[in-house]
MITIDREN-625512 format. One record per residue (C-alpha): z, y, x; residue in one letter. Coordinates in steps of 0.1 Angstrom, whole numbers, plus 5000, padded with zeros to 4 digits. Layout:
BEGIN
ZYXa;...
! end
This chain:
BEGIN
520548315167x;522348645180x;522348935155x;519649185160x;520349555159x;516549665160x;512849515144x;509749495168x;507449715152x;504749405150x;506949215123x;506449395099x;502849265097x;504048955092x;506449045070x;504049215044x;501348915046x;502848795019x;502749094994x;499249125005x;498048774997x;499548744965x;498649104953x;494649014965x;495248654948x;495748864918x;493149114926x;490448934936x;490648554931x;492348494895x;489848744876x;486948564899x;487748204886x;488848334848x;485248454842x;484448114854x;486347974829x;484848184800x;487348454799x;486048804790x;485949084814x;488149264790x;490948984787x;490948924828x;490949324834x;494149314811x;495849044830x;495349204863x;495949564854x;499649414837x;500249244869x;499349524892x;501049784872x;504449614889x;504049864918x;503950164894x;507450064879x;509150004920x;511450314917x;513250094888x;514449864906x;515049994939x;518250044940x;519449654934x;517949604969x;520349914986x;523549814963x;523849424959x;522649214986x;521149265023x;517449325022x;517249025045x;518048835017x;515948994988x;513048955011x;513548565012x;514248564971x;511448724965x;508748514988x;510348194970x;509948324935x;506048494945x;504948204967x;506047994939x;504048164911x;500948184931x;501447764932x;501947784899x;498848014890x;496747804911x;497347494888x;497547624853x;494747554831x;492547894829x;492147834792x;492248054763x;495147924747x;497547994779x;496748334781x;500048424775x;501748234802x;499048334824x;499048674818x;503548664819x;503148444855x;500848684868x;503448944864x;506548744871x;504348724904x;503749124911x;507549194903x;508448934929x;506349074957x;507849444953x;510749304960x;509349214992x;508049564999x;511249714990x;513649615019x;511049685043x;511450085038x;515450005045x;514249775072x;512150055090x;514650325083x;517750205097x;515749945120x;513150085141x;513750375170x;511750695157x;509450695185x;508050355172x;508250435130x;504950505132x;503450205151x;506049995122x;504550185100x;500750115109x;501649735110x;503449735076x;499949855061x;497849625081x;499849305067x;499549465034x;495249525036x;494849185057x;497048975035x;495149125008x;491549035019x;493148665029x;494948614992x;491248794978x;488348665000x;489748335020x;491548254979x;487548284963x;486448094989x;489047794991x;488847784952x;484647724956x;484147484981x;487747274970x;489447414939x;491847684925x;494447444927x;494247354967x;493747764971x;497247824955x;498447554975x;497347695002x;497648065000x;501447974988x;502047815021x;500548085040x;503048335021x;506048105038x;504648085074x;504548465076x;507748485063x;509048325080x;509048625103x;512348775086x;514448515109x;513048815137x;514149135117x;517649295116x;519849245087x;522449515075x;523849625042x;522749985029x;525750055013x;528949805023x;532749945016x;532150074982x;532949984945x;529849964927x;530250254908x;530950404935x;528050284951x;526050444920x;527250774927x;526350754963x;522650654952x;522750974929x;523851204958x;521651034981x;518551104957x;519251474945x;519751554983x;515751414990x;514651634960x;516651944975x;515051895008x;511852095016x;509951855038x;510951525014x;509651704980x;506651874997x;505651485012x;506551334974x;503851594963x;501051504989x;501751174984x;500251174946x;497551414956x;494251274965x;494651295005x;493950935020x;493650784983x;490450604996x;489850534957x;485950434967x;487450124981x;487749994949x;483950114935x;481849964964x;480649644951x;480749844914x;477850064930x;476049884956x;473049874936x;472450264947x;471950154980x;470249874976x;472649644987x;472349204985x;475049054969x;475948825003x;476349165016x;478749324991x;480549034993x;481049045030x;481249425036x;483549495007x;485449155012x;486649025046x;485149265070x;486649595048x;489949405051x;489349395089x;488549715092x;491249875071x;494149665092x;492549785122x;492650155110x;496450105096x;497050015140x;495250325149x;496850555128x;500550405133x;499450495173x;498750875163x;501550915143x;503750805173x;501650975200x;500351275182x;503151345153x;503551225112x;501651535099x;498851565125x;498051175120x;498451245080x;496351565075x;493651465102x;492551115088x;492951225051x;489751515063x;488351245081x;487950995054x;487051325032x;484151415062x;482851005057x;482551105023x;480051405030x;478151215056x;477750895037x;476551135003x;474151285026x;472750975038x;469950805032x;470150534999x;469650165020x;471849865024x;472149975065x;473950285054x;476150095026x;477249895051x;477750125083x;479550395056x;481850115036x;483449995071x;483650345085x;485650455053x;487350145054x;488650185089x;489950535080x;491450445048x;493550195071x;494450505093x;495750715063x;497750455047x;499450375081x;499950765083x;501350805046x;503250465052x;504850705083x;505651025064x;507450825036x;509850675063x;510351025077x;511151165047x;513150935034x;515850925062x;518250645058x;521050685029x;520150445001x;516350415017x;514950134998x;515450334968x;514150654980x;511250444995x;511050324960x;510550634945x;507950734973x;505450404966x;505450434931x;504250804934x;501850674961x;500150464940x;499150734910x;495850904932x;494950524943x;494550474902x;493350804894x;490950854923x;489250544915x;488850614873x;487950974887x;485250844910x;483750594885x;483750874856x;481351154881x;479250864894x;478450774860x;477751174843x;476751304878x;475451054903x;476650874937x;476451184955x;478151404936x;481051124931x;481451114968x;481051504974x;483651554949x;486051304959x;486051484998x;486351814983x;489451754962x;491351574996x;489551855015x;491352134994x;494951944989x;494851895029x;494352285034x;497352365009x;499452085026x;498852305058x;500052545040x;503252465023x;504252285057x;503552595081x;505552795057x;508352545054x;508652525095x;508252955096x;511352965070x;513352695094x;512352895128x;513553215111x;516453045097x;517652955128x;516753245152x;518953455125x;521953195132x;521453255169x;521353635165x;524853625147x;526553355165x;529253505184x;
! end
């Protein structure tokens, strides 16, 4: 096969299927069949939240993937070693007394499938044309919400109507079909020529330049504030009962069809950020999923409105996560990217976490509407000082550079 200089936007959906099936294995499926098996809430909370924690800790480890070997061949590591432990997961005995190699899979697991994410931020940096980072970008975050609702919802169901151990089969095989999708991207080495201590010291540079950069540390700040966060996504089924919603129907809403919905948004806003610009796609569906928000608060209490507002926020958290997927890539440049790109999703994931405890804590002190109207709000006031601190930033650049023209001789 001839060596590919560039990566079709579309294979990067493929290429995070994977993640997203083992992270809503995880998720979704494994706590589902250890309450089954008699395990407290308490005990299958603590193995998921140990296993999901992974993401938090991605900065860590990034920069293996930029100064040892291509990210082609991380990628293909790390699907062996996740698809692997999802097998494995799938035919351990749920039992008490292997709580401790379930709960030390489960995160052998979650560290694998970074290392999947990780080369795709090199991948899309040095890979993809700018005018199509954004349409790369909106695929990357629809493999990652669609793997998830296959490895969650199509892992429950396998695991009822066969067993837990054909779903791990299964799911683990699925994780090697789509990636099987690397054999289409472009392999390179970040960093080739250099000692590794030299190497190091390039990283450092690399790094301190990002956090000297206006538009790189005004994106790492947005990208922990609540803007896009779409922490309800993870409270629906909690607080269905307000609405008066069936359990098939939680189960389907908040289950495959939000998964649908979500990848679809994550396509639509990779379009905008291509067509329209990074910042207009960022800041307008962050207000939008904020404006769902209101609406949905304002609404009357009935399953037809759980339903018609869970897919409409669901749609537009797919378009912000395509969008915030698209400003990381911008700001990160190229240099040691899957580093910086590192750095960028483990500050990404603090307002999904926070949001969600935040949204839980009003609901229960203040009520559905209030948790909703104060979850808009907040995204509503960061997006306004965004605007902000990025009009500012492009004034100070415009006057920069019509001083440099008035003194140029």
């Amino acid at each position: 096969m001839p060596r590919r200089e560039t990566t079709r936007p579309v294979t990067f959906f493929f290429l995070l299927l994977p993640y997203g099936i083992s992270s809503g294995f995880v998720a979704i499926t494994l706590p589902f069949f250890l309450i089954r098996a008699g395990f407290s809430v308490a005990a299958a909370g603590a193995i998921v939240a140990l296993g999901v924690s992974a993401n938090v800790w991605l900065f860590f480890w990034g920069p293996l993937v930029d100064l040892t070997l291509t990210p082609r061949r991380w990628y293909i590591l790390a699907v062996i070693v996740a698809a692997g432990t999802l097998f494995l997961l799938g035919i351990v005995p749920f039992q008490q007394s292997a709580i401790a190699m379930l709960t030390t899979m489960v995160f052998i697991s979650q560290i694998a499938v970074t290392f999947c994410v990780l080369p795709m931020g090199a991948m899309m940096a040095y890979t993809v044309p700018d005018e199509a980072k954004g349409r790369a970008a909106g695929w990357y975050q629809a493999g990652n919400l669609g793997g998830n609702g296959i490895g969650g919802g199509l892992g429950v169901w396998l695991g009822v109507h066969f067993s837990k151990e054909v779903a791990g089969a299964a799911l683990a095989l699925a994780m090697a079909a789509a990636a099987s999708a690397i054999l289409f991207a472009a392999d390179f080495r970040v960093v080739a020529g250099f000692g590794f201590r030299e190497r190091m010291r390039l990283t450092g540079r690399d790094i301190l330049a990002m956090l000297r950069s206006a538009i790189p540390l005004l994106t790492m700040v947005l990208v922990t504030s609540p803007i896009g966060a779409g922490g309800m996504n993870n409270l629906w089924s909690a607080v269905a009962n307000d609405w008066k919603a069936g359990a098939n129907m939680v189960a389907l809403v908040t289950g495959v069809l939000n998964g649908i919905l979500c990848a679809l948004g994550c396509l639509l806003g990779g379009w905008v950020a291509d067509r329209l610009g990074r910042w207009w796609s960022y800041f307008g569906f962050g207000v939008a999923l904020a404006l769902v928000a209101i609406v949905m608060a304002l609404a009357p209490r009935s399953q037809t409105a759980y339903v018609t507002g869970v897919l409409i926020y669901a749609f537009f958290v797919g378009a912000g996560y395509a969008a915030y997927s698209a400003i990381v890539v911008h700001a990160i440049g190229r240099g040691v990217a899957s580093t910086k790109y590192a750095l960028c999703q483990s500050l990404g994931n603090i307002p999904v976490a926070y949001m969600t405890a935040f949204d839980g804590w009003v609901h229960d002190r203040y009520g559905n509407s209030w948790m909703l109207n104060s979850e808009a709000l907040l995204a509503l006031v960061c997006a306004v000082g965004g605007l902000i601190a990025l009009q500012r930033i492009h004034a100070s650049r415009a006057r920069a550079s019509s001083h440099v023209a008035a003194v140029r001789p």
